[in-house]
Each structure stands twice: as C-alpha cells, then as structure tokens.
N, C-alpha and C positions, 0 to 999 in steps of 0.2 A: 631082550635085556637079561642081564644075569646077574641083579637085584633083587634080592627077596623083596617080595611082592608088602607092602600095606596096605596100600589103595589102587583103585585100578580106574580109568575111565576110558569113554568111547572113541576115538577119533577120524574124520573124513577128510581124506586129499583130497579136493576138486580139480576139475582140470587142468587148468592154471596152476598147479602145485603146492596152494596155500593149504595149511593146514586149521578145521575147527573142529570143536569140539560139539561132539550131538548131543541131541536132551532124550530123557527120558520117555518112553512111549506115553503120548498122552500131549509130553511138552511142558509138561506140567515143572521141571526144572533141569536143567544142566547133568550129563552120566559123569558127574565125577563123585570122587569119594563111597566109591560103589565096592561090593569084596569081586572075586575073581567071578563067581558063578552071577550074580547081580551082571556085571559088563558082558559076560555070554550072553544073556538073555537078550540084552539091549542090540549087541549086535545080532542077534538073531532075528529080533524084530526088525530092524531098518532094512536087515537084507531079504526079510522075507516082505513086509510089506511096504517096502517103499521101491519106485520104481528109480533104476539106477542108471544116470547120468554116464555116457561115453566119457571113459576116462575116471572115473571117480574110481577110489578105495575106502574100506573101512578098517579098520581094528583097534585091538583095544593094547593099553602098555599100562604100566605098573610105573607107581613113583614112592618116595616112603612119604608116608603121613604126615600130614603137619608142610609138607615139601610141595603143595601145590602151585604157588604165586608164581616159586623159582621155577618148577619143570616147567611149565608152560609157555614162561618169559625164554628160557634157556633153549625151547626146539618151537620156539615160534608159531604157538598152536594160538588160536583167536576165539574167544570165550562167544 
C-alpha cells in the first residue's frame, strides 16, 4: 500500500484463500489498531512460534484510523 500508514494490523491467508485477522500474543485481543513496529512484533511472533499450516501466509497492511469497519469489510478480511 502507498497509504501513509495510521494503524496497522496482522493478517492470515489460509489455504482456502480467506482472509483473518490474528490476535495478539497471548490472545488476549485482536492485532488491530497496533503502530507499525507493535504489527512486526505480532508477526514475528506467529511466525516464530506458531507452527505454519501448507499454504498459509502472514502480513501485516496499514489502513488510516478511525477506517477500520470499512477496510476490513472492503478486502474481505474476518474478525
């Protein structure tokens, strides 16, 4: 994206191609509204301790703030 960044969260393709969104290490809530270096971490953690499904991706995208409901609903990502 070539969106200045406000919020950032984590996101997993499964193999099937759906998109969702990860939680935080712990689980303890949903990687969104996180800053740029916060969603590194998160991904660093799922891909460093979680064991990774054939076919699966991770990464992280940037949306502007306040714009969560809409990017999500708009690239079909599932809470």
């Amino acid at each position: 994206m070539t969106l200045e960044a406000d919020a950032w969260l984590v996101v997993r393709r499964d193999h099937d191609g759906n998109l969702d969104l990860l939680r935080m290490p712990g689980g303890e809530r949903p990687a969104w509204e996180l800053s740029e270096p916060q969603a590194d971490d998160v991904l660093a953690h799922v891909q460093r301790d979680h064991r990774k499904v054939h076919g699966q991706s991770y990464w992280q995208l940037s949306y502007p703030r306040g714009g969560l409901r809409v990017f999500l609903k708009a690239n079909n990502i599932r809470v």
